[in-house]
C-alpha positions in Angstrom: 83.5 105.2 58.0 80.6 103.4 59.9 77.1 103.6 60.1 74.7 105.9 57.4 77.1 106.8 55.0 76.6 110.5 53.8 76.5 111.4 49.9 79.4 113.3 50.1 81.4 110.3 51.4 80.5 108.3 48.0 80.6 104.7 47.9 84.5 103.1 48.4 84.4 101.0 51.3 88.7 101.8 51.8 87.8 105.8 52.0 90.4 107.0 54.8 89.9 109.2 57.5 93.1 111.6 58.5 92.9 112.8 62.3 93.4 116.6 62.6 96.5 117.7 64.4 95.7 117.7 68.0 94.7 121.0 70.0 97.3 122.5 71.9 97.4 123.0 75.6 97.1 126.8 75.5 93.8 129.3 77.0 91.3 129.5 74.2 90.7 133.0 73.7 88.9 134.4 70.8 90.8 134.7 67.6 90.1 136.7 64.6 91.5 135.2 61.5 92.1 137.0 57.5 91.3 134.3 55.1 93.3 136.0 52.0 91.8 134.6 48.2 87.8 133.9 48.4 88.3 130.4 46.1 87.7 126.9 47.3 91.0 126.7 49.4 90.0 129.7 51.2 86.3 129.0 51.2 87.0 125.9 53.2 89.8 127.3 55.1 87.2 129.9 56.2 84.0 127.1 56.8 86.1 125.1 59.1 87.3 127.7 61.2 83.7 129.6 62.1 82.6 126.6 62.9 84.8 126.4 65.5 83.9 129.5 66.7 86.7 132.0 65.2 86.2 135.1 63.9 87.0 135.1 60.2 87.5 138.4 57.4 87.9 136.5 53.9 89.3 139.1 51.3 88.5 138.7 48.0 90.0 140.3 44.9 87.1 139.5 42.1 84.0 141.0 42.3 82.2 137.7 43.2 83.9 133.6 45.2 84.1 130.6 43.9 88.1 131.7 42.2 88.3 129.5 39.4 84.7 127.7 39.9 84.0 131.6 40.3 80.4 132.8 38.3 79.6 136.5 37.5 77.0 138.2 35.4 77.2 139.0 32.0 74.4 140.2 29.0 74.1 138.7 25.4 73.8 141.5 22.3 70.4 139.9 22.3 69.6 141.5 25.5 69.5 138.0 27.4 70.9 138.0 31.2 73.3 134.9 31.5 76.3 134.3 33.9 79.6 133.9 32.8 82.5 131.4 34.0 85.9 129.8 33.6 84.2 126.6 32.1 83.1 123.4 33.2 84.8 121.9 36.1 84.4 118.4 37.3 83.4 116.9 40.7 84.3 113.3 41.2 82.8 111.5 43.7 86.4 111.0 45.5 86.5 114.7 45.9 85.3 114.0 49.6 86.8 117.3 51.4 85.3 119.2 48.2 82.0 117.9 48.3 81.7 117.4 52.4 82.2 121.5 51.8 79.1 121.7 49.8 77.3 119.4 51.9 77.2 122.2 54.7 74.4 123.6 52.3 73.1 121.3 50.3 73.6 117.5 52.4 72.5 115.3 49.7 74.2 116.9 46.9 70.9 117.6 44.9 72.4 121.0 43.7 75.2 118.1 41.7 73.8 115.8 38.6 75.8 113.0 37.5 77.3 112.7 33.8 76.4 109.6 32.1 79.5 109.5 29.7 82.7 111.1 29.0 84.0 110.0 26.0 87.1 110.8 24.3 88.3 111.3 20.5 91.4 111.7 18.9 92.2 113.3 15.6 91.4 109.7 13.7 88.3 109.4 14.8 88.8 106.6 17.6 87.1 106.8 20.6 87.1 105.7 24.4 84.4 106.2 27.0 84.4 105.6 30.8 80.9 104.0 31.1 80.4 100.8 32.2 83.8 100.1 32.8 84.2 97.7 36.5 84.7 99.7 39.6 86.7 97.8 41.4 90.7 98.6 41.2 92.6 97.0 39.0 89.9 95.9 36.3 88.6 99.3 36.0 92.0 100.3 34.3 92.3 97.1 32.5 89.0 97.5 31.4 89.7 100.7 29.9 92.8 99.5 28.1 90.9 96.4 27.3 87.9 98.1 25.4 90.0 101.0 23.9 90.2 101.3 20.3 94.3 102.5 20.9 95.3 99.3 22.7 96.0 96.0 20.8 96.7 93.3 22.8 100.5 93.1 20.7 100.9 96.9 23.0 100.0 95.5 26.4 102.5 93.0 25.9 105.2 95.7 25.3 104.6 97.2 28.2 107.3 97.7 30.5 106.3 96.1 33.8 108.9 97.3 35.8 108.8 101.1 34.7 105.0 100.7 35.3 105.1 99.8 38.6 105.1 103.0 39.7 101.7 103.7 38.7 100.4 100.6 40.1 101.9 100.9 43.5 101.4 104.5 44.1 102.4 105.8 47.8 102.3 109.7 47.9 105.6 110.4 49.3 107.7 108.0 48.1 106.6 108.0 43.8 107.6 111.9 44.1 110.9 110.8 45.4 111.1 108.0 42.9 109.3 109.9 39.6 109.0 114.0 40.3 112.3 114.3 38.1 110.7 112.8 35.7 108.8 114.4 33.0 105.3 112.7 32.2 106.0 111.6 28.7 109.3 110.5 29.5 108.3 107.8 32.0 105.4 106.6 29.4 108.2 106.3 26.9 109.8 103.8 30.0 106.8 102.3 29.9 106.3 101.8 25.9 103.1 102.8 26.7 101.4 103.1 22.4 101.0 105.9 21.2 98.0 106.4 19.8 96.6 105.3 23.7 99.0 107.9 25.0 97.1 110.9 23.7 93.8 109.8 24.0 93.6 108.9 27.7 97.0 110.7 29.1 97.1 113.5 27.4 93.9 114.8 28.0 94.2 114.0 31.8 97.9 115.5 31.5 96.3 118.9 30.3 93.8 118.6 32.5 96.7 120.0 34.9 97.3 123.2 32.3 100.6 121.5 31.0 101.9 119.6 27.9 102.9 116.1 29.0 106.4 116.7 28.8 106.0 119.8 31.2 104.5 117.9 33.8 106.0 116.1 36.3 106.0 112.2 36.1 105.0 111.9 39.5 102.1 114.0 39.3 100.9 111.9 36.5 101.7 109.0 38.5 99.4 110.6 41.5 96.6 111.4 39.0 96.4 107.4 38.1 95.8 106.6 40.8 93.0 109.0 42.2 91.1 108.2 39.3 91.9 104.6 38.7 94.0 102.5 41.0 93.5 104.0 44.3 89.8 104.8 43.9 86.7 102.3 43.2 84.2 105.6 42.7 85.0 105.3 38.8 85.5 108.0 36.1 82.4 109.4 35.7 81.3 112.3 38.0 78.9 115.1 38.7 78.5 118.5 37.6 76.4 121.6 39.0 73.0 121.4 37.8 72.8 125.5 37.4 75.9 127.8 37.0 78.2 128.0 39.6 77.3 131.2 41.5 73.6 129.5 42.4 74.7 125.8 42.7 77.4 126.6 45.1 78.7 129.7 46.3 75.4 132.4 46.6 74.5 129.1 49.2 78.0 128.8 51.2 77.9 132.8 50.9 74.9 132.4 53.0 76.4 130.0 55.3 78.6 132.1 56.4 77.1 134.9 56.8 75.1 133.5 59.3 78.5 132.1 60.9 80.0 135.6 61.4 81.9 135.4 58.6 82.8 139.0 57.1 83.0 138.5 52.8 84.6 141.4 51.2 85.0 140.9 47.7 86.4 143.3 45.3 89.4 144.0 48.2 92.8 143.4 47.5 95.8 142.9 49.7 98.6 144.9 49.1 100.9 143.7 51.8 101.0 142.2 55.1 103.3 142.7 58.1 103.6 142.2 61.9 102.0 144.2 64.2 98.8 145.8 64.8 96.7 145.7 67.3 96.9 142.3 66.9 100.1 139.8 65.6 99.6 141.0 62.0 98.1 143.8 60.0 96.9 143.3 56.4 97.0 146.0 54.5 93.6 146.4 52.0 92.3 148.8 49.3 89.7 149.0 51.7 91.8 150.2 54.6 94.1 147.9 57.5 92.7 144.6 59.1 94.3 143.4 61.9 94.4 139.5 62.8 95.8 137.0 64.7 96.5 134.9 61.7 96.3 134.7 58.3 95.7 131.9 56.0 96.9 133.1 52.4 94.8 131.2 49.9 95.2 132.9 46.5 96.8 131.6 43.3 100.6 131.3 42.7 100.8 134.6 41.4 98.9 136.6 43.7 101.4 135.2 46.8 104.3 136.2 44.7 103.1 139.3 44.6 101.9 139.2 48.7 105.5 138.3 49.6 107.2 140.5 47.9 105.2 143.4 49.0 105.7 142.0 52.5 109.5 141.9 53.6 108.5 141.2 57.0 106.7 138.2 56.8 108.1 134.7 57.3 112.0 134.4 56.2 113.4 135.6 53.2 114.4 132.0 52.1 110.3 131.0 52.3 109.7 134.7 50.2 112.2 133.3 47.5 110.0 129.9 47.7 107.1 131.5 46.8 109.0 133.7 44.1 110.0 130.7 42.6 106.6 129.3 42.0 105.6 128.8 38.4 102.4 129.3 36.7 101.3 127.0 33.7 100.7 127.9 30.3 97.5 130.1 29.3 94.5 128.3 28.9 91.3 129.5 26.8 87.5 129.6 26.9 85.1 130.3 24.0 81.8 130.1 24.8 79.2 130.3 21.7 75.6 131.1 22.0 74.0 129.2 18.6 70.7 129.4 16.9 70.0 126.0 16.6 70.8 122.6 18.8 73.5 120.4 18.2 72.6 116.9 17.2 70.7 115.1 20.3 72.9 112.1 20.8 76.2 114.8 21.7 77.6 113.7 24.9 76.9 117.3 27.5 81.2 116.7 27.8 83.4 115.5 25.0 87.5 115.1 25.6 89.8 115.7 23.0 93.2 114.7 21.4 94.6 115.6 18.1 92.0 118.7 17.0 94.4 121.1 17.1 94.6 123.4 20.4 91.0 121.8 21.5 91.0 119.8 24.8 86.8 120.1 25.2 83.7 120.1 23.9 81.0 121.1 26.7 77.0 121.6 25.7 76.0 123.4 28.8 72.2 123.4 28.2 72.6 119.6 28.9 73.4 120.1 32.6 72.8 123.6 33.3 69.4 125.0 34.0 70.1 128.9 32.8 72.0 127.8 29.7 68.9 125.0 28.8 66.1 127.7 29.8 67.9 129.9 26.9 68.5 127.0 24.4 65.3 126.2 24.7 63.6 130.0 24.8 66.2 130.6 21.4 65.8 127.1 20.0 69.9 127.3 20.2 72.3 125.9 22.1 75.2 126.9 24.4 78.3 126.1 23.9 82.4 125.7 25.2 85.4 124.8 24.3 88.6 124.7 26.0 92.2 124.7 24.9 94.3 124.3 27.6 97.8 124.9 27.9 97.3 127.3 24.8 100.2 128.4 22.6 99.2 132.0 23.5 102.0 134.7 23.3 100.0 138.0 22.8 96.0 139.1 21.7 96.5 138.2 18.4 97.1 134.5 19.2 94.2 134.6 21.4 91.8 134.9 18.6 93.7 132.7 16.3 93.6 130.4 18.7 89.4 130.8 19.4 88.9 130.9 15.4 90.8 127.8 15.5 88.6 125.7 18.7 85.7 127.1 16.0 86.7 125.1 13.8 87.3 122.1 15.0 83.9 121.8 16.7 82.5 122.5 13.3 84.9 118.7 12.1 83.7 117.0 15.4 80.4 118.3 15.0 79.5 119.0 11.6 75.3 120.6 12.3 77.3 123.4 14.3 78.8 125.0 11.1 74.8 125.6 9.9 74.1 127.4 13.3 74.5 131.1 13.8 76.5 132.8 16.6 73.9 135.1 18.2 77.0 135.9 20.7 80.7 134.4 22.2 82.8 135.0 25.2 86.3 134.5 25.2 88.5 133.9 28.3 91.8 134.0 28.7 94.0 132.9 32.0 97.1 132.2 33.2 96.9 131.3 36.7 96.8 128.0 37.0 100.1 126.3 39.1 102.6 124.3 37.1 104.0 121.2 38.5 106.9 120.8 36.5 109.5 118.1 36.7 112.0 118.3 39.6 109.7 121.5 41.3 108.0 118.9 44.2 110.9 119.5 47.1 110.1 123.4 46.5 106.9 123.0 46.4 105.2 125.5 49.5 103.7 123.7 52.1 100.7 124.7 54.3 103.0 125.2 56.9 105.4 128.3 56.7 108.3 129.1 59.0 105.8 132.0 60.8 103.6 130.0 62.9 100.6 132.3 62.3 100.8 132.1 58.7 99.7 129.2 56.6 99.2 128.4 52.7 96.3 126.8 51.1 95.1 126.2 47.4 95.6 123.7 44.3 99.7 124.7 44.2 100.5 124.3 47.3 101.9 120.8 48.6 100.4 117.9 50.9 101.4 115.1 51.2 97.9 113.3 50.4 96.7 111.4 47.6 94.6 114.9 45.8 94.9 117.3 43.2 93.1 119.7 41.3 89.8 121.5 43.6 90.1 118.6 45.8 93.5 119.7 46.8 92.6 123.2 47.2 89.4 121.9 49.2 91.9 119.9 51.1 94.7 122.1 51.9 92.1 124.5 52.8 90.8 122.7 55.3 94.2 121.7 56.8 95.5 125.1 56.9 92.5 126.0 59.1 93.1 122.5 61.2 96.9 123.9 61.7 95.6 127.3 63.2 92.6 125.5 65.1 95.1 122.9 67.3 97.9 126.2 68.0 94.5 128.1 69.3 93.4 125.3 71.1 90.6 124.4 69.3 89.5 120.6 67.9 89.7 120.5 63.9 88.3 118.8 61.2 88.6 115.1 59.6 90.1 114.8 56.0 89.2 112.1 53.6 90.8 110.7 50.9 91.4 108.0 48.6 94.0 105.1 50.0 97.4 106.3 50.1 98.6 103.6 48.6 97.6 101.2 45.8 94.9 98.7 46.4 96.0 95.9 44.4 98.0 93.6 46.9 99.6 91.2 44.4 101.2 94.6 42.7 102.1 96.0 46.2 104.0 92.7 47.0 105.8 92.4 44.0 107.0 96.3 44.4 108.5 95.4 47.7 110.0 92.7 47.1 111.9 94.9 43.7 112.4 98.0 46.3 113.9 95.6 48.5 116.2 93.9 45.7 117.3 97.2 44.4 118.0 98.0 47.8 119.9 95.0 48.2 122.2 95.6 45.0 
């Protein structure tokens, strides 16, 4: 990028730019599109095409957007109003598509307040942290390693260099063809990576994506590296919404498009679509038909399972056995506690953890969220989360084994919290996540779909960019709209990512010259 750089764009002088597919050479006419799922895929899907002038109906199952970042309201025992969510989510400053998409309302991100720390513990007490680590690609990572309590210089030395290499040298395409079969752990058992620095940093990234690491695909772990380390100089730390979700994000974009001529119906769901109408396709609604001239179908994997097998008509039937095929991740869990007393001042607002039973998190939300610190501080208490992810949940009564169990281990990690009351707790349960398993990358659904007026978008579906997590939904969002924009004629919107490709030149030679041996033999 030249000239003023804007906040969303952070600070990585290799950012890359990705042209949008050009416009076709067809009459533009108006178009009314059906944005199907109200999340961030279909909340960017929707952005970028009213700005271009479509019309755009965005159906919405949940009472309220935003998803999985979704907010709605909920009331203590105490009486006390507070709003309810899915848990903390964080926004790095390489999610550019994610955060260019809050930019349309808030253009210098002052709705977002960086963390100063994430540090991480494992079940022995030893401890890694992200801050002050280098910037700069490779030394950020060998920083890490360097400092961390888990790696002796005897382990670096047992590294396997040449089953490493793939994290080092990471080109989208090519290290799922190379790693997607795969599992995580197994390639970090090629590496004879220790350990002991295995669960602290990996696994808590690894279940970051709702899976155990040997139910994750190698390649995705490989992708992950390097977003976060080798591929990006905007570090580890990142930002979070300064008030809950609903009023730092979406009541804002709600706003914005409204005034676009966006129609939001939440609370509708889609029980089928087909051809026809008065236009190419009619979506069938609680609410009644809608008729459009395209759809982008944005909703989780489950909810286009259920779409395409409710719609026998649309696409192929080898693309509707695609999307029967897709896989959900294990159940994850939220327990939210509202205590009578503060935890200890020097608690980090985020804490990641390894080894504390079915605990990933810790979060303290009145450290970064204006409602929960305006009721810490009217209650002298504190509000707390924690997360297990990729839960051994089977049935209810798991569920609150499971959230007696988080209990627990925040009352080890943080011993004052056992003295504290619970003046109320929320527990969540979900399990609607995508999995990316090994081997599952080639039938991974792309944004593309064999009907020309239909496209996917969201956090399980595949392209071939260096993102995951909300930034792929942002971004797969935004392309799906791009796809329907250049068939109506119409000039779409830039992407930005991360390199495609590692950034270390040394490490990129040296992986040519082996691809080209191994070629060779």
């Amino acid at each position: 990028m030249s000239g003023s750089r804007p906040p969303w764009a952070g600070s990585d002088p290799l950012i890359q730019r990705h042209d949008p597919p050009l416009p076709a050479d067809v009459p533009v006419r108006p178009r009314r599109v059906a944005v199907v799922g109200g999340g961030i895929a279909g909340l960017a899907a929707a952005t970028a095409l009213a700005e271009r002038g479509v019309a755009v109906e965005l159906l919405e199952k949940q009472p309220y957007l935003g998803g999985r970042v979704g907010a709605w309201p909920d009331r203590l025992r105490d009486g006390s109003d507070v709003t309810m969510s899915r848990g903390f989510h964080a926004f790095f400053k390489q999610y550019y598509n994610l955060r260019h998409l809050l930019a349309r309302t808030d253009p210098a991100l002052e709705r977002l307040t960086p963390v100063g720390d994430y540090p991480l513990i494992d079940g022995q007490g030893r401890a890694d942290s992200f801050r002050g680590l280098p910037r700069r690609p490779p030394w950020n990572a060998l920083g890490f390693a360097w400092r961390s309590p888990t790696f002796a210089l005897g382990d670096m030395l047992r590294l396997n260099p040449r089953a490493a290499m793939p994290l080092a040298t990471v080109q989208v395409s090519q290290v799922y063809e190379r790693l997607d079969d795969l599992a995580a752990d197994e390639l970090l058992d090629a590496i004879n990576f220790p350990a002991a620095a295995r669960h602290l940093a990996f696994e808590v990234f690894s279940r970051s994506f709702f899976a155990r690491p040997g139910d994750l695909s190698a390649a995705e772990l490989a992708v992950m590296f390097h977003i976060y380390f080798l591929g990006s100089s905007e570090g580890l730390l990142f930002d979070v919404p300064t008030d809950t979700f609903a009023a730092s994000l979406w009541d804002p974009l709600d706003s914005y498009l409204t005034d676009l001529g966006v129609k939001l119906r939440t609370g509708t769901s889609v029980d089928g679509i087909e051809p026809g109408g008065d236009l190419r396709y009619r979506v069938h609604t609680g609410d009644g038909p809608l008729d459009a001239d395209a759809i982008v179908l944005a909703t989780d994997s489950a909810g286009l399972r259920e779409i395409a097998s409710a719609s026998p008509d649309l696409g192929d039937p080898a693309w509707r056995d695609q999307l029967a095929r897709m896989r959900s991740a294990p159940p994850f869990v939220v327990h939210r506690l509202w205590l009578d007393r503060p935890l200890a001042l020097h608690r980090a607002p985020f804490l990641g953890t390894s080894g504390w039973g079915p605990l990933d998190n810790i979060s303290i939300l009145d450290r970064y969220e204006s409602e929960a610190l305006h009721w810490a501080l009217e209650h002298r208490g504190s509000v707390v989360e924690l997360h297990a992810y990729a839960a051994p949940i089977d049935d209810q009564p798991d569920q609150a084994a499971v959230s007696d169990e988080l209990v627990q281990q925040l009352y080890k990690i943080y011993p004052e919290a056992a003295a504290a009351q619970v003046v109320d707790s929320r527990t969540l349960l979900r399990q609607d996540c995508p999995l990316f398993a090994p081997g599952g990358f080639a039938d991974r659904p792309t944004v593309t779909t064999p009907d020309d007026g239909i496209v996917l978008a969201g956090d399980g579906i595949r392209i071939d960019l260096p993102v995951a997590l909300m930034e792929r939904a942002a971004t797969t969002g935004l392309h799906a709209a791009n796809v329907l924009l250049a068939r109506f004629g119409l000039q779409g919107h830039d992407l930005f990512t991360v390199p495609n490709h590692g950034r270390f030149q040394p490490l990129q030679r040296l992986a040519r010259r082996s691809g080209s041996r191994a070629d060779r033999s």
